[in-house]
Backbone bond lengths (Angstrom), bond angles and torsions (degrees), N, CA, C in turn:
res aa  C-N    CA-C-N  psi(-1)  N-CA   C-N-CA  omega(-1)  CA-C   N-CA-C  phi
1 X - - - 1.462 - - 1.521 110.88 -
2 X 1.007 119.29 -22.86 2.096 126.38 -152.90 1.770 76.25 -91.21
3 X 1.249 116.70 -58.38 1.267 107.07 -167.98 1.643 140.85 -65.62
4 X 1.483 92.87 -24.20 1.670 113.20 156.41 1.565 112.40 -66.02
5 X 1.587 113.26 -40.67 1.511 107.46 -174.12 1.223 121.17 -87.77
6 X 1.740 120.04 2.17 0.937 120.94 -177.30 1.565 111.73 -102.97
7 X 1.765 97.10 -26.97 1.625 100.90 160.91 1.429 135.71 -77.71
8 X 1.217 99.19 3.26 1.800 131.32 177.73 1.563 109.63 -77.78
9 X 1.349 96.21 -70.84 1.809 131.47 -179.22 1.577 122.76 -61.39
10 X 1.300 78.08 -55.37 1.864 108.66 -149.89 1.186 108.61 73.62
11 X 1.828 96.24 -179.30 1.608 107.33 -139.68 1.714 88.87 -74.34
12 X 1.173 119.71 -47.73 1.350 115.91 -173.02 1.490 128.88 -50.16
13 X 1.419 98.61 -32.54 1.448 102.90 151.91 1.424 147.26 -51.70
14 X 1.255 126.08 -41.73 1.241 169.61 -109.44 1.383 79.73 -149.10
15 X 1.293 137.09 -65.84 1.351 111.79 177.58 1.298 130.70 -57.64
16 X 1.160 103.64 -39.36 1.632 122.13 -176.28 1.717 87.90 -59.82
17 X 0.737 127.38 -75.73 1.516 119.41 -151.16 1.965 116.16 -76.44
18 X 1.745 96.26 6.40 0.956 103.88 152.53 1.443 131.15 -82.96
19 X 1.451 118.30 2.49 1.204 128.73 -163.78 1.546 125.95 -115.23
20 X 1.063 130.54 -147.11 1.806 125.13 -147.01 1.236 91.02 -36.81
21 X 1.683 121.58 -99.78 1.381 127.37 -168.49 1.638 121.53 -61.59
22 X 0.711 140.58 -3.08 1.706 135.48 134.19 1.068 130.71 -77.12
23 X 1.277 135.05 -8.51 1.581 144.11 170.92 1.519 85.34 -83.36
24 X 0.747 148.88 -91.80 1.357 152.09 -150.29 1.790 109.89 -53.06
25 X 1.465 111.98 -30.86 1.181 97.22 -144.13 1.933 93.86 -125.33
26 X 1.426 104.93 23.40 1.363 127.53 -163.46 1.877 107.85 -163.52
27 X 1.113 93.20 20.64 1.696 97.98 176.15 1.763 110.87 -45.46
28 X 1.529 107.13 -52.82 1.185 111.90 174.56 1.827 112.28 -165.09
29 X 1.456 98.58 154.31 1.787 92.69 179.06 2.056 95.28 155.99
30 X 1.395 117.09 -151.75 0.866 125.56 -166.28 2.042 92.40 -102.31
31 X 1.570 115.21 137.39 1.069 90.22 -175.62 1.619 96.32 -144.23
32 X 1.070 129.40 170.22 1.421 134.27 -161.32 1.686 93.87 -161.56
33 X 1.762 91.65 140.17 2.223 86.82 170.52 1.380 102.71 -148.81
34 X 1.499 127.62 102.92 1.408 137.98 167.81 1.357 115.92 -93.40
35 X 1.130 116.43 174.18 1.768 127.53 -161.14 2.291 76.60 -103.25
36 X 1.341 73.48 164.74 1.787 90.69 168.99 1.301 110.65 -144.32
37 X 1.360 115.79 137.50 1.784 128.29 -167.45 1.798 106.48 -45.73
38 X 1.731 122.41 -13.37 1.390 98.51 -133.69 1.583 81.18 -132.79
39 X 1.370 95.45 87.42 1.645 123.16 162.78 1.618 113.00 -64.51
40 X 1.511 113.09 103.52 1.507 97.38 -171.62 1.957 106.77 -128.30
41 X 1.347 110.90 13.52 1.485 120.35 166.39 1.424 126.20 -84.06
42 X 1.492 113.42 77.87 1.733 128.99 -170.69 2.267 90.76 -78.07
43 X 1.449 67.55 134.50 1.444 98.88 152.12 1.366 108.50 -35.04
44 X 1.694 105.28 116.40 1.605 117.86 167.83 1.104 98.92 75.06
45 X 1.635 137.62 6.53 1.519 124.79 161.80 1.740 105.17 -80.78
46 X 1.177 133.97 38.04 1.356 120.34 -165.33 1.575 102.31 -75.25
47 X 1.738 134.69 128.65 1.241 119.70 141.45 1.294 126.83 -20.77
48 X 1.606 129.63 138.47 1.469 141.87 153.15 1.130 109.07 -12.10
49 X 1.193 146.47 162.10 1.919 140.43 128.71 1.153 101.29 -58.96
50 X 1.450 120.72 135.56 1.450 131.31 165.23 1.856 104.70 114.75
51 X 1.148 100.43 -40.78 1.713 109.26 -173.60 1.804 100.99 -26.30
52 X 1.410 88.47 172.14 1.779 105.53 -172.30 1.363 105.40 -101.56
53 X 1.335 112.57 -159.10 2.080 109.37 147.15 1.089 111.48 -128.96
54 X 0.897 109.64 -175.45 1.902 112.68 -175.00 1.459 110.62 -135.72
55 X 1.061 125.95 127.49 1.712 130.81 165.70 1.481 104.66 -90.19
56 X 1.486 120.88 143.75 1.365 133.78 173.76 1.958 87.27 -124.87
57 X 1.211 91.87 153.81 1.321 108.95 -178.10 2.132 116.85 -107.51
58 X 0.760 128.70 55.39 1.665 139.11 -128.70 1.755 78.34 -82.10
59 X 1.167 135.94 72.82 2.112 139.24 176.28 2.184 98.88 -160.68
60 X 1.158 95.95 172.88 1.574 106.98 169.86 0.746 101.41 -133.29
61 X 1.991 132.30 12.18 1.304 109.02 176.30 1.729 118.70 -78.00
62 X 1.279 119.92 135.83 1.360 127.10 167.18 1.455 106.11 -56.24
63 X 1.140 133.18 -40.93 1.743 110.02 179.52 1.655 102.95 -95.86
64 X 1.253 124.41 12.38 1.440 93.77 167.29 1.377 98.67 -96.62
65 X 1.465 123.99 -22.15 1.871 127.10 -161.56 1.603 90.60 -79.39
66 X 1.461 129.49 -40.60 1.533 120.46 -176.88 2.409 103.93 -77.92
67 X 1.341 104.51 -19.53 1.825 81.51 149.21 1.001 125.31 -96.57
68 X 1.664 136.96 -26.09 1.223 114.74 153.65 1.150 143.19 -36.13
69 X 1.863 121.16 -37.80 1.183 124.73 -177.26 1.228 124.52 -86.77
70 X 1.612 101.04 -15.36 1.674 121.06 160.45 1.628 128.24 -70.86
71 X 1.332 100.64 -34.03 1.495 101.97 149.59 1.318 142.51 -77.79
72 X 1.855 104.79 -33.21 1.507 78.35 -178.99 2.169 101.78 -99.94
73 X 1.347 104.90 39.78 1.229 104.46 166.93 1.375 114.12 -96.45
74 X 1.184 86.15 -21.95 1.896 98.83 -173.67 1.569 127.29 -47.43
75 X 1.238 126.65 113.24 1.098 124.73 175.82 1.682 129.53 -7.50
76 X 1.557 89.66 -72.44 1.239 113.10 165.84 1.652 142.44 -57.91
77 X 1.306 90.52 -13.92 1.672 109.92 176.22 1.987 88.72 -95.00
78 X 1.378 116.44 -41.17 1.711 104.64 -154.93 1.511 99.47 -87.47
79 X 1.739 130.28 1.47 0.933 106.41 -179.81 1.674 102.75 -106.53
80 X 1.092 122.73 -3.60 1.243 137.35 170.02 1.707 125.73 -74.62
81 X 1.440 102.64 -41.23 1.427 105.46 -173.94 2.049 105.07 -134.69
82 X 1.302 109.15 -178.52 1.420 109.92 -175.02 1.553 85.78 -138.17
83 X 1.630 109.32 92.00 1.204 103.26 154.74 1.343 112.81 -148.76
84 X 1.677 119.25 142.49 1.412 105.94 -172.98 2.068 104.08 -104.57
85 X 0.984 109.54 160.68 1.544 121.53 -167.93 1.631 84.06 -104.66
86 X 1.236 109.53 124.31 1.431 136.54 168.24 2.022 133.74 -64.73
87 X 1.499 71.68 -57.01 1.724 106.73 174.01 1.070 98.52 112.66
88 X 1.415 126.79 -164.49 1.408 136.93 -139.81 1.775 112.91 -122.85
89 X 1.149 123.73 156.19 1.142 131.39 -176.08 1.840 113.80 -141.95
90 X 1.500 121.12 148.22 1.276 101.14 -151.02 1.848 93.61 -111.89
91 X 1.464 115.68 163.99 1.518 125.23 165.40 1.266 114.25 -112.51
92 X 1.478 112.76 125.33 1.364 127.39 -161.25 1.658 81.24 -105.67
93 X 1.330 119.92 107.90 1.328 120.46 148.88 1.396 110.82 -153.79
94 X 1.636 110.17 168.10 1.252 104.39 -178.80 1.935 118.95 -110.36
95 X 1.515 87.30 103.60 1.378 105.58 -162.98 1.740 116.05 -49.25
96 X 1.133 113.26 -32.72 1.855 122.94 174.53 1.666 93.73 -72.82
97 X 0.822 119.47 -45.27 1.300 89.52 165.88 1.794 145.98 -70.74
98 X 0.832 99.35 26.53 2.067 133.56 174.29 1.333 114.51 -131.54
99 X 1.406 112.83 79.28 1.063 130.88 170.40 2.011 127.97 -67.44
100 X 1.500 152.41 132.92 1.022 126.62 -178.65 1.601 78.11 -148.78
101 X 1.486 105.62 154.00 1.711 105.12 154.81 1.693 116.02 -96.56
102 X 1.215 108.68 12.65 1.367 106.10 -152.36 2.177 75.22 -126.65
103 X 1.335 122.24 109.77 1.062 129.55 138.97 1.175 117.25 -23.45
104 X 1.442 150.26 -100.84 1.246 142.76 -172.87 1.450 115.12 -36.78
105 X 1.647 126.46 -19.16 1.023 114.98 -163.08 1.413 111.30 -106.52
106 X 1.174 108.52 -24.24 1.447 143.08 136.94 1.719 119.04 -6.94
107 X 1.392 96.12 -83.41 1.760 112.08 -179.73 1.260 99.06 -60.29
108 X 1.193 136.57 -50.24 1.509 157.89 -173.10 1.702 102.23 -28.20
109 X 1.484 79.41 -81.42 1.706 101.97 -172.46 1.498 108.11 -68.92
110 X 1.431 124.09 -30.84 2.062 106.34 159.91 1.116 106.96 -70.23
111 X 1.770 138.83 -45.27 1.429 104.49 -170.64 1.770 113.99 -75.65
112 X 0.979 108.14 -19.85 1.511 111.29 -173.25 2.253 94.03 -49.98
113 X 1.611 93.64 -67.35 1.582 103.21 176.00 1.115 127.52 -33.03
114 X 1.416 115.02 -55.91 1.845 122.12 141.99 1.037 140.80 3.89
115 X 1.594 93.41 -74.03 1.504 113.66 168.60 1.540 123.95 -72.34
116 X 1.281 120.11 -33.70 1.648 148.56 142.31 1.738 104.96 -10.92
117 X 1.647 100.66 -89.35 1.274 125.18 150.31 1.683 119.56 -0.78
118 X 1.152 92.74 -105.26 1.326 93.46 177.73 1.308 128.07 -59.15
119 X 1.727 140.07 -29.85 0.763 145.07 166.03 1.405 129.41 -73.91
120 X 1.480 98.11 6.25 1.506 113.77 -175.95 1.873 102.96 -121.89
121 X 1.719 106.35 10.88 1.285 102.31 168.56 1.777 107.65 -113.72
122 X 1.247 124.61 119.02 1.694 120.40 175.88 1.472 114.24 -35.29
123 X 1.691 106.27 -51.36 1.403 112.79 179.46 1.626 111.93 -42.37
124 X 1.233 122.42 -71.05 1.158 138.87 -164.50 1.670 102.71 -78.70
125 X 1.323 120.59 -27.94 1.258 99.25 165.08 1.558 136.49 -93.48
126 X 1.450 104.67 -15.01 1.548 106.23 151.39 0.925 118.69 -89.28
127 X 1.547 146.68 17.23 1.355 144.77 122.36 1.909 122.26 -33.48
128 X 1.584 94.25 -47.86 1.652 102.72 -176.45 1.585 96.60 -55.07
129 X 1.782 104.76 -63.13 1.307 99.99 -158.28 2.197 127.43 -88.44
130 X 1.495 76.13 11.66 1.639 78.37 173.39 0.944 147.39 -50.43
131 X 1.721 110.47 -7.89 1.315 135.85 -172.23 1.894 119.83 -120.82
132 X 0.716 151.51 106.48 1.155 156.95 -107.36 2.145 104.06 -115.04
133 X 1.487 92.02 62.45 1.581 104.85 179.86 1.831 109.22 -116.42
134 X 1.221 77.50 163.77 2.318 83.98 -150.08 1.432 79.78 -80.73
135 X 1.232 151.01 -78.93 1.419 106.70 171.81 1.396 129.85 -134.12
136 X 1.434 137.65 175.93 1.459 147.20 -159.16 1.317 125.80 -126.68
137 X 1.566 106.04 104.95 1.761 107.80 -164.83 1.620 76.27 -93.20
138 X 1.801 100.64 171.88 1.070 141.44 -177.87 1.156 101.32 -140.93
139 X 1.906 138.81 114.29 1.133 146.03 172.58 1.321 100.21 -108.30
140 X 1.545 124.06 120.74 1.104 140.77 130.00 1.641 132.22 -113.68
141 X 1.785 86.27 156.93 1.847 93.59 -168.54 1.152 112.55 -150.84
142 X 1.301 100.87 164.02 1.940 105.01 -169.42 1.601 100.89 -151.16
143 X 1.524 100.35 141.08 2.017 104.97 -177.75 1.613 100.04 -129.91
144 X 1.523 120.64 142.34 1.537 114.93 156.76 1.708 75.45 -106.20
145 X 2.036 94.94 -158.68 1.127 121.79 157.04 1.212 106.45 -127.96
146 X 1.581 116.65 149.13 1.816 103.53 173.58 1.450 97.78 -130.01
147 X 1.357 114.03 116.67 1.614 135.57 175.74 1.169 100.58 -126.37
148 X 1.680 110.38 131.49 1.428 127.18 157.13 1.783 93.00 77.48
149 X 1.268 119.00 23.56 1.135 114.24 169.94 1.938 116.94 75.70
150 X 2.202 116.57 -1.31 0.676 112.31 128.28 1.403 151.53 -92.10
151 X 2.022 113.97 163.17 1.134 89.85 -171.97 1.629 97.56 -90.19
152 X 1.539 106.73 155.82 1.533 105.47 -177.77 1.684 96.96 -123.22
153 X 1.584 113.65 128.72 1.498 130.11 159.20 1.031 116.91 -73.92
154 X 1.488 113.74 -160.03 1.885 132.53 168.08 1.423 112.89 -67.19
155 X 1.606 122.83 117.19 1.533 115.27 -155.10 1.634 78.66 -86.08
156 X 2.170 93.97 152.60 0.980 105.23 -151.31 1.672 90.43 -107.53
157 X 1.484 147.45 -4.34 1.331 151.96 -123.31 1.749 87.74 171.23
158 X 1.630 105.24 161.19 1.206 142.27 178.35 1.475 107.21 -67.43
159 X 1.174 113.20 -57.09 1.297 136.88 -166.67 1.809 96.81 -72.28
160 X 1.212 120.54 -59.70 1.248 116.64 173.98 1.525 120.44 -58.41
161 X 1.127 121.39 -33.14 1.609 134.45 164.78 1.426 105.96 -47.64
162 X 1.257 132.23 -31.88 1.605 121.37 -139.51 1.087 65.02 -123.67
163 X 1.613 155.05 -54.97 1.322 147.51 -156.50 1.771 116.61 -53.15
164 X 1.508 83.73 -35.22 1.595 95.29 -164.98 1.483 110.59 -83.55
165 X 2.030 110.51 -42.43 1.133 94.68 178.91 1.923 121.27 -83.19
166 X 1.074 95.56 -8.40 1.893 109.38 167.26 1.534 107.83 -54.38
167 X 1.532 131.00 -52.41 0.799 135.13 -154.10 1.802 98.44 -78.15
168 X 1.214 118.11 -37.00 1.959 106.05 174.65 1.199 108.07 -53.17
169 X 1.162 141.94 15.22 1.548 129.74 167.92 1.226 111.24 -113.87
170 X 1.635 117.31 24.53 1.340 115.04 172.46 1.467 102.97 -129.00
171 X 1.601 126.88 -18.36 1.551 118.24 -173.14 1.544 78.96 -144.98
172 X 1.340 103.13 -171.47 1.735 129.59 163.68 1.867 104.64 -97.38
173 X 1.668 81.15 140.34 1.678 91.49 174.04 1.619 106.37 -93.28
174 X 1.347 104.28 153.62 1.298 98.40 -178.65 1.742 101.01 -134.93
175 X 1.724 118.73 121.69 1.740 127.98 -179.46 1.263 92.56 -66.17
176 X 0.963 120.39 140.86 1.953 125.13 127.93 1.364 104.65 -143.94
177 X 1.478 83.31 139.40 1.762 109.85 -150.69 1.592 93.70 -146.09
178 X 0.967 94.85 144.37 2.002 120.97 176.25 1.205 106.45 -111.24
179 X 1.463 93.40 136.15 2.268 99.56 150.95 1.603 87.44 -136.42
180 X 1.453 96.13 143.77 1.344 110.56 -167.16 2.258 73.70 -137.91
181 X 1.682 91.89 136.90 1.789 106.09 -173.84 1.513 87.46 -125.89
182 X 1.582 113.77 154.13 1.331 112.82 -168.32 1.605 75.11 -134.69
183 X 1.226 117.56 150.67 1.696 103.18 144.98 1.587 94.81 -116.99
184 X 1.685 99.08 137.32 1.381 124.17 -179.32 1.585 128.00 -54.70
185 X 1.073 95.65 -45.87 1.783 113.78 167.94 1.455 119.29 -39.59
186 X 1.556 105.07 -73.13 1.168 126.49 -153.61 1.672 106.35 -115.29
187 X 1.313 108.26 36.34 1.530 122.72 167.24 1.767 113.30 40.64
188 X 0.744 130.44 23.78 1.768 147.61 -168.66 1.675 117.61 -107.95
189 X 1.198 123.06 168.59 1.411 122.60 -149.32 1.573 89.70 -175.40
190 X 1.736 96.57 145.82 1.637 113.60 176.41 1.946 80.58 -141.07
191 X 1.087 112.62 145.31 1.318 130.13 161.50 1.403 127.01 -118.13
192 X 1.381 137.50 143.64 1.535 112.78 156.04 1.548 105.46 -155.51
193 X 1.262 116.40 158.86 1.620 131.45 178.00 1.316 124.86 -88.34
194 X 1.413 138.25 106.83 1.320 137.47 166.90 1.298 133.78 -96.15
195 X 1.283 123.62 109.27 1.503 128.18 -156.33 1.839 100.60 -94.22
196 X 1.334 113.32 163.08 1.534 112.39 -177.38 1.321 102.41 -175.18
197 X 1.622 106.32 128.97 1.761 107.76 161.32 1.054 119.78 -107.32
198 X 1.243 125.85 148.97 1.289 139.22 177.73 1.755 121.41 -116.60
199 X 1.207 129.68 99.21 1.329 142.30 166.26 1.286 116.17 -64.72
200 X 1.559 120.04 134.75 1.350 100.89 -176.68 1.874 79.25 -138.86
201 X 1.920 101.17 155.68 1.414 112.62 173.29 1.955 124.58 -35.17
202 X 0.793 87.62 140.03 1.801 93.85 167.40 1.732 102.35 -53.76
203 X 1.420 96.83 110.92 1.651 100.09 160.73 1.969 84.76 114.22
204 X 0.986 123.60 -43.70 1.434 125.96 -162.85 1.557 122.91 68.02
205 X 1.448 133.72 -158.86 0.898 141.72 172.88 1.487 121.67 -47.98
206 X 1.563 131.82 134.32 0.862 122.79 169.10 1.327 129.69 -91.08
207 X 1.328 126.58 159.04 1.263 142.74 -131.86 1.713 93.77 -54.72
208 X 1.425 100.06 -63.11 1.779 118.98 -167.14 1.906 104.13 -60.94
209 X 0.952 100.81 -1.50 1.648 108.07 179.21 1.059 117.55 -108.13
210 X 1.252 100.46 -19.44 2.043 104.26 172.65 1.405 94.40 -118.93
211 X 0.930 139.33 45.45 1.897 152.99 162.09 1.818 101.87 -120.87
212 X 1.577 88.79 -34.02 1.836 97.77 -164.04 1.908 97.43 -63.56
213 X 1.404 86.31 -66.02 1.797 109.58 -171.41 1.258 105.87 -53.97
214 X 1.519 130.95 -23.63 1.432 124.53 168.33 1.261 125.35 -71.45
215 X 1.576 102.96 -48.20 1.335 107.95 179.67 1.771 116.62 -73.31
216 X 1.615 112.32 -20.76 1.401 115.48 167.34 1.669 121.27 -49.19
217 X 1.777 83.65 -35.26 1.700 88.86 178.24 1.922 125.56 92.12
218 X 1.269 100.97 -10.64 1.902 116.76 -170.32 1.298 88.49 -80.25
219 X 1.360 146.12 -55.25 1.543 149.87 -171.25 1.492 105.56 -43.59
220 X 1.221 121.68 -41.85 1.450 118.89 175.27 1.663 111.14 -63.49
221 X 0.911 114.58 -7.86 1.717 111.82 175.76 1.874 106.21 -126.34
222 X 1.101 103.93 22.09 1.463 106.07 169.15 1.661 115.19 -119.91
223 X 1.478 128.86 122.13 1.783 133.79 178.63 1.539 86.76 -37.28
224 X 1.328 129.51 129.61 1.485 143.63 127.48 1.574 93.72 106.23
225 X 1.250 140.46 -14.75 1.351 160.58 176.26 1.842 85.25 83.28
226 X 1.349 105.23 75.04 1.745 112.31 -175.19 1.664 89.94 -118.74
227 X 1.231 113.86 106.09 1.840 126.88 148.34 1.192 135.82 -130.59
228 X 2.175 92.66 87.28 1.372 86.32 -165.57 1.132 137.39 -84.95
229 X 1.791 97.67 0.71 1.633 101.29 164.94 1.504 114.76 -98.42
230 X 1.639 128.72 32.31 1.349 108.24 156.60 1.597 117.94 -65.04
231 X 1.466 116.05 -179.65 1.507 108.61 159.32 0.938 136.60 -77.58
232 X 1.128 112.07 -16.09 1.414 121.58 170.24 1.566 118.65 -93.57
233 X 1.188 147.21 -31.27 1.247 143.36 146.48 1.670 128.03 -41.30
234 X 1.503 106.73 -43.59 1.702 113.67 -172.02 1.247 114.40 -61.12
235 X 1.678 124.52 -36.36 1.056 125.52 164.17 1.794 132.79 -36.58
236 X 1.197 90.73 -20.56 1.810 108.78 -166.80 1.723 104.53 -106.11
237 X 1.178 104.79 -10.58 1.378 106.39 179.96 1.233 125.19 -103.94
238 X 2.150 93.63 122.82 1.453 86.35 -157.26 2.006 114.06 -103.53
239 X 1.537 105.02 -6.52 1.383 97.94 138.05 1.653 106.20 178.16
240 X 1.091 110.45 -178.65 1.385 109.23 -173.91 1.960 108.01 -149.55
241 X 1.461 96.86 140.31 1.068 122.10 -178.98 1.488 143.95 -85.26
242 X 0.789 127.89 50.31 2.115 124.15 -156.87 1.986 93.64 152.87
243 X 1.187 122.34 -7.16 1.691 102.53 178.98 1.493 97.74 124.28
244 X 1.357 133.07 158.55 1.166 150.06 -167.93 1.411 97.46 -89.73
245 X 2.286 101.04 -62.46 1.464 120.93 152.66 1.533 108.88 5.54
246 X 1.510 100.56 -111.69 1.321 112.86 174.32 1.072 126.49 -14.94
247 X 1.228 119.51 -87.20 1.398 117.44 162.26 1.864 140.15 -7.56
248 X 1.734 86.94 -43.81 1.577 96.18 -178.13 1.737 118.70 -105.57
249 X 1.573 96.83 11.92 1.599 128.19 169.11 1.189 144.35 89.97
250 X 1.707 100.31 20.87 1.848 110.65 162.29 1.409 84.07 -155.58
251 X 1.178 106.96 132.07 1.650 122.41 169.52 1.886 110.08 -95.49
252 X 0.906 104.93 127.58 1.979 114.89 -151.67 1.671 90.52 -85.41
253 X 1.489 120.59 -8.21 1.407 98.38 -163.81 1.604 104.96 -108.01
C-alpha cells in the first residue's frame, strides 16, 4: 500500500499524512489514499514557522465530537503532537442518495461525499482555513449496522426504532464505520474501515428501555438506533469486539 501511495502522492506527501493527526487516527485498520479536486494552498499563503495544525470535525454526531475532544485532550496525544481541535463543521448532503451493497463501501463513499460537501462550499471552506495553522485535517465519518446480513441506517419511524433495537436479542450487531482525513492544504486524503461486534444479553432490552430511548429521541440520529454507551442500553451488553470507540463512530487509535 505505502508504495502505491507514495507513487500517487509522493514521498513528501505520504509523509505529511503520516503525521500528527493521521498517526493517531490511522494507527491501524483498512486504509485507502486518493487526491481530492479542492486545491486550496495559493501562492504566498504559507503558515508562520512554528504554527500548529488544526483538526475540524466535519459530523453532528454528539459521540463522535465528545471522542474527538477526548483525544486530542489527552495527555498523551498533547505531548506528542501540536495540534489544536477547532470544533466541528456540518455536511449538507443527501445521504439515501449513495447507494452501495457492499457496507464497507458504503461508509466509504458518504464520508468521502462529506468531505466533498463541505469542501466544495467557500463558506465552510474558508472557515477551515481562516486561521493561520501549518496544516488542516478535515475528519469525516459514516456508520450503518449490518444484522442478519441487513444493512441497517438512521431509523426513520418509531416502529422501525423498536424493530431494530428488538432485533439484537436474536443475533450480534455488527458497526462498520469510516473516518476518511483530508488535509486541507494540499488536497489529499487517508481513509480507513472499522469493523465491530456487538453481543447483547439473552432476551435483550427490556420493553420500558426501548420505549425510554425512543421517546428520548437520540436513536433517531444513531446507524441501527445502536447506543451502546447510553445508560440504559450498557446494561444489556454482553460484550463487544473491535473498541467501544468504534462502535460509537471514530476509533481514536
Amino acid at each position: 500500500l505505502e508504495r502505491a501511495w507514495m507513487s500517487l502522492c509522493g514521498r513528501s506527501a505520504a509523509a505529511l499524512l503520516r503525521g500528527p493527526a493521521a498517526s493517531h487516527l490511522f494507527a491501524r485498520g483498512c486504509r485507502s489514499v486518493c487526491p481530492t479536486p479542492y486545491l486550496v494552498m495559493a501562492a504566498g499563503t504559507d503558515p508562520p514557522a512554528g504554527a500548529s495544525d488544526a483538526i475540524w470535525l466535519g459530523s453532528g454526531s454528539k459521540s463522535r465530537l465528545a471522542l474527538m475532544e477526548e483525544l486530542v485532550s489527552s495527555p498523551s496525544f498533547h505531548s506528542a503532537h501540536r495540534v489544536s481541535f477547532r470544533g466541528k463543521v456540518s455536511a449538507d448532503i443527501d445521504e439515501k442518495a449513495i447507494r452501495c451493497v457492499d457496507p464497507k463501501e458504503l461508509v466509504l463513499a458518504l464520508a468521502h461525499a462529506k468531505a466533498d460537501a463541505i469542501l466544495g462550499d467557500d463558506a465552510k471552506r474558508g472557515k477551515l482555513l481562516e486561521e493561520a495553522f501549518r496544516n488542516v485535517y478535515l475528519v469525516t465519518c459514516d456508520q450503518v449496522v449490518v444484522h442478519k446480513g441487513a444493512i441497517l441506517e438512521k431509523p426513520e419511524s418509531e416502529a422501525e426504532a423498536r424493530a431494530m433495537i428488538r432485533g439484537y436479542a436474536d443475533a450480534p450487531a455488527m458497526t462498520v464505520g469510516s473516518t476518511v482525513v483530508t488535509d486541507v492544504r494540499r488536497g489529499l486524503r487517508e481513509a480507513r474501515v472499522d469493523v465491530a461486534t456487538i453481543r447483547f444479553v439473552e432476551g435483550g432490552l427490556k420493553e420500558e428501555d426501548v420505549s425510554a430511548l425512543i421517546e428520548e429521541g437520540e436513536v433517531f440520529w444513531c446507524a441501527g438506533g445502536l447506543m451502546v454507551e447510553h445508560e440504559r442500553v450498557e446494561p444489556y451488553v454482553a460484550g463487544i469486539e473491535g473498541g467501544i470507540d468504534s462502535v460509537m463512530g471514530l476509533r481514536k487509535d
